[in-house]
C-alpha positions as CSV (number, residue, x, y, z in Angstrom):
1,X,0.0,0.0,0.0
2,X,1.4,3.1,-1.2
3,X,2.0,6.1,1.8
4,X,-1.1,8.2,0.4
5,X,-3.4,5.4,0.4
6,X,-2.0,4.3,3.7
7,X,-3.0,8.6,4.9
8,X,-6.2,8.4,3.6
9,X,-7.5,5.3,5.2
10,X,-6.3,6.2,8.6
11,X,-8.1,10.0,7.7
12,X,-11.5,8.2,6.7
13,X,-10.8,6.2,10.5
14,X,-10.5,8.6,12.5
15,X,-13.1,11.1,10.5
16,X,-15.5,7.9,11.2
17,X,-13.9,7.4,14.9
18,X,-15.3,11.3,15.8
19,X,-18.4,10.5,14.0
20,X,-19.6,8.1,16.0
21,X,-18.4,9.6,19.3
22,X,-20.3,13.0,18.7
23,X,-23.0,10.7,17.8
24,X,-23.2,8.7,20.7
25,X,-23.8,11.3,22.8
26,X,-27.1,12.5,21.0
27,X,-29.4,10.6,23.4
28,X,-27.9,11.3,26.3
29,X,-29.9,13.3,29.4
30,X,-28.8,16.4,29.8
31,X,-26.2,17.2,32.2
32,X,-25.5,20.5,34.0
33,X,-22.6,21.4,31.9
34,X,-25.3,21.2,28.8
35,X,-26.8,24.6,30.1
36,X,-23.7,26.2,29.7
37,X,-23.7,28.3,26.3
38,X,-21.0,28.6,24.2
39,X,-19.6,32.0,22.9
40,X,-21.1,31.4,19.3
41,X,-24.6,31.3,21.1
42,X,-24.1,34.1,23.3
43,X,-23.1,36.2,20.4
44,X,-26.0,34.8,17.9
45,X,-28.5,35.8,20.9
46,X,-27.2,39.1,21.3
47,X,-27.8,39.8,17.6
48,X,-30.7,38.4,18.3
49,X,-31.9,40.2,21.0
50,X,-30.8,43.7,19.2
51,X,-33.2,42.6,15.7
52,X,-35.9,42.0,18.3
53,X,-35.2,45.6,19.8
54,X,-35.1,47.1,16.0
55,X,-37.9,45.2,15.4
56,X,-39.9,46.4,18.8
57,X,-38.9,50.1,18.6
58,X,-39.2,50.1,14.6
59,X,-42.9,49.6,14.7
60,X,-45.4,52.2,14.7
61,X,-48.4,49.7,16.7
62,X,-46.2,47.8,18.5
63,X,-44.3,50.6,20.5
64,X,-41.9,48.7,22.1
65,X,-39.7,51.2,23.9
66,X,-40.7,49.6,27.4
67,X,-40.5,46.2,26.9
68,X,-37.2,44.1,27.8
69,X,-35.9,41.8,25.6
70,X,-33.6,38.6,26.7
71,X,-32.6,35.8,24.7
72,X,-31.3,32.3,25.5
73,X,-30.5,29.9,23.0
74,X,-32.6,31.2,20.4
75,X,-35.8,31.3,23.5
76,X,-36.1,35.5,23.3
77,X,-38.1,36.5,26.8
78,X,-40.2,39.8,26.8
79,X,-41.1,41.5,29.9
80,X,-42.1,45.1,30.9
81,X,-45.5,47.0,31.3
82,X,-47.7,47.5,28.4
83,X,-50.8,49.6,27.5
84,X,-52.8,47.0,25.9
85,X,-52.9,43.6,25.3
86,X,-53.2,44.8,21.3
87,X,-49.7,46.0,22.3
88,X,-48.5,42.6,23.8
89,X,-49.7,40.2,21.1
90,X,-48.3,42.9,18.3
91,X,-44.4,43.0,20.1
92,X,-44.7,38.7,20.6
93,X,-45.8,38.4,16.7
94,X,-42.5,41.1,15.9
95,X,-40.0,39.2,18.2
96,X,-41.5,35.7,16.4
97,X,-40.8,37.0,12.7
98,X,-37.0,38.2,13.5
99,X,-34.6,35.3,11.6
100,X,-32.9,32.9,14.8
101,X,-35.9,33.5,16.6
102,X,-36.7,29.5,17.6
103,X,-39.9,30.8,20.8
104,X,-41.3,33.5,22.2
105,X,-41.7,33.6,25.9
106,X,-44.3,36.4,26.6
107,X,-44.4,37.8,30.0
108,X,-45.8,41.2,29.1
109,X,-47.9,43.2,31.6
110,X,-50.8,45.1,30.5
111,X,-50.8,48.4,32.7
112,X,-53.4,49.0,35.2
113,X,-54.7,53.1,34.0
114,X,-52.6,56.0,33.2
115,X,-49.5,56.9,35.2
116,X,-48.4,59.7,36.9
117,X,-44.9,62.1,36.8
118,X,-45.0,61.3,40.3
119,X,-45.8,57.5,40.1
120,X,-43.0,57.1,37.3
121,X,-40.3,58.8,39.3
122,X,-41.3,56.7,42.4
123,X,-41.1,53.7,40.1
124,X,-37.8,54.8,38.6
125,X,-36.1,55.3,42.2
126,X,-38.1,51.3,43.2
127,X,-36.5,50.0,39.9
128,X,-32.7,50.7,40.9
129,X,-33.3,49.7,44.3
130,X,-34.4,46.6,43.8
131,X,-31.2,45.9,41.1
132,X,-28.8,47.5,43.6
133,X,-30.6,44.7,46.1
134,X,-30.4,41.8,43.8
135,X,-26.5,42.8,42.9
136,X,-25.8,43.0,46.3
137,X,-27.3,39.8,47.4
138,X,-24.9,37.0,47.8
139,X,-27.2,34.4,46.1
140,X,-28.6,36.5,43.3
141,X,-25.7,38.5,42.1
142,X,-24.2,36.6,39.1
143,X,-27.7,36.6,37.5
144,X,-28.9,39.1,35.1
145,X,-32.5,40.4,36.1
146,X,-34.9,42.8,34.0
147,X,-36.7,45.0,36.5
148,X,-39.3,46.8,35.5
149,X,-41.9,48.8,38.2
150,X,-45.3,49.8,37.5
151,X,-46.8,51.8,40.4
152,X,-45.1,50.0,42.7
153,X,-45.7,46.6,41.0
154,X,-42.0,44.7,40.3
155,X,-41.4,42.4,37.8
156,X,-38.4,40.6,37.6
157,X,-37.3,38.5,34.3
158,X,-34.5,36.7,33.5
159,X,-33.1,33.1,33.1
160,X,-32.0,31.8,36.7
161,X,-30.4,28.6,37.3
162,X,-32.7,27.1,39.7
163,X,-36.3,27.6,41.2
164,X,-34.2,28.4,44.5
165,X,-32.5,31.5,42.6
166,X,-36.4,32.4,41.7
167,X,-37.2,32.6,45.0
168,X,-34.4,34.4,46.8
169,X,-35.1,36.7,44.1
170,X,-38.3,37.3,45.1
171,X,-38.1,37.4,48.4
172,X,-34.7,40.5,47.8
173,X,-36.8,42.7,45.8
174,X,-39.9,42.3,48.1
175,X,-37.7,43.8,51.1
176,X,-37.1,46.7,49.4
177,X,-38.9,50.0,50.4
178,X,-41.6,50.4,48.3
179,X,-42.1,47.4,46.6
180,X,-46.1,47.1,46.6
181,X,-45.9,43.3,45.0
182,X,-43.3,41.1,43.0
183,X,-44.3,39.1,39.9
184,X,-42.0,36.9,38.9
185,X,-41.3,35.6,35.3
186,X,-37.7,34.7,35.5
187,X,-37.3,31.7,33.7
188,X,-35.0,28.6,34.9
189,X,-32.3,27.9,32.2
190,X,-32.4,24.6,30.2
């Protein structure tokens, strides 16, 4: 057997060799280290995320200029206070026509009546406390939350690593001065 022959069989064994083994992990369950994301996703969601806030602040019905957007493996999350439900189902049918886009997690809010100077201010000064509270809890830190206040109403969004993160969440931003009620639509990563 000549020396290129001899290269190209051992190149067609191993090409089949890693074959198999990327293969033979396909029906695995999934392990911790499988909710990790790699920095080609995280890069793909942040485009995502930004089309989805074009898309969002581009549109004349949808008016998305309050609503946060967060993406996880193609899974884009909004959150925020809306005026109308109208409003809600317009921004989820924008995020679901934006190319990468594989769900829509909708955790919009439809606003309860008109708010006042006074009642956004107060809401502004609730918002930052509660993310100065979350980054300055031990247990909640590392995770990024949306916060978003509606007289006095908090919601926090996000993917979280567990259902304990949820609630230590929850139970941070409803000790801070305030805080009227906590809704919480973080999401546990998969």
């Amino acid at each position: 057997m000549s020396k290129h022959a001899a290269t190209l069989k051992w190149s067609a064994a191993a090409v089949a060799t890693l074959v198999g083994l990327s293969l033979a992990g396909c029906n695995r369950p999934e392990s911790p280290a499988d909710k990790k994301v790699t920095a080609g996703t995280e890069l793909d969601d942040s485009v995502i995320t930004t089309k989805v806030k074009t898309a969002l602040m581009t549109d004349n019905v949808g008016k998305g200029g309050d609503t946060s957007v967060e993406t996880r493996k193609g899974e884009v999350l909004l959150s925020g206070f809306v005026d109308s439900q109208a409003q809600a189902d317009r921004e989820v049918q924008l995020a679901k026509s934006v190319d990468g886009v594989q769900s829509v997690q909708n955790k919009l809010m439809v606003k309860d009546g008109k708010s006042t100077a006074g009642n956004v201010l107060d809401d502004s000064v609730v918002t930052v406390k509660v993310k100065s509270a979350l980054m300055a809890d031990d247990r909640t830190r590392g995770t990024q939350f949306a916060v978003t206040t509606h007289k006095g109403v908090v919601q926090l969004s996000g993917f979280v690593d567990s259902a304990d993160e949820q609630a230590r969440a929850t139970t941070v931003a409803r000790n801070v001065e305030g805080v009227q009620s906590v809704v919480n639509d973080t999401s546990i990563k998969k």
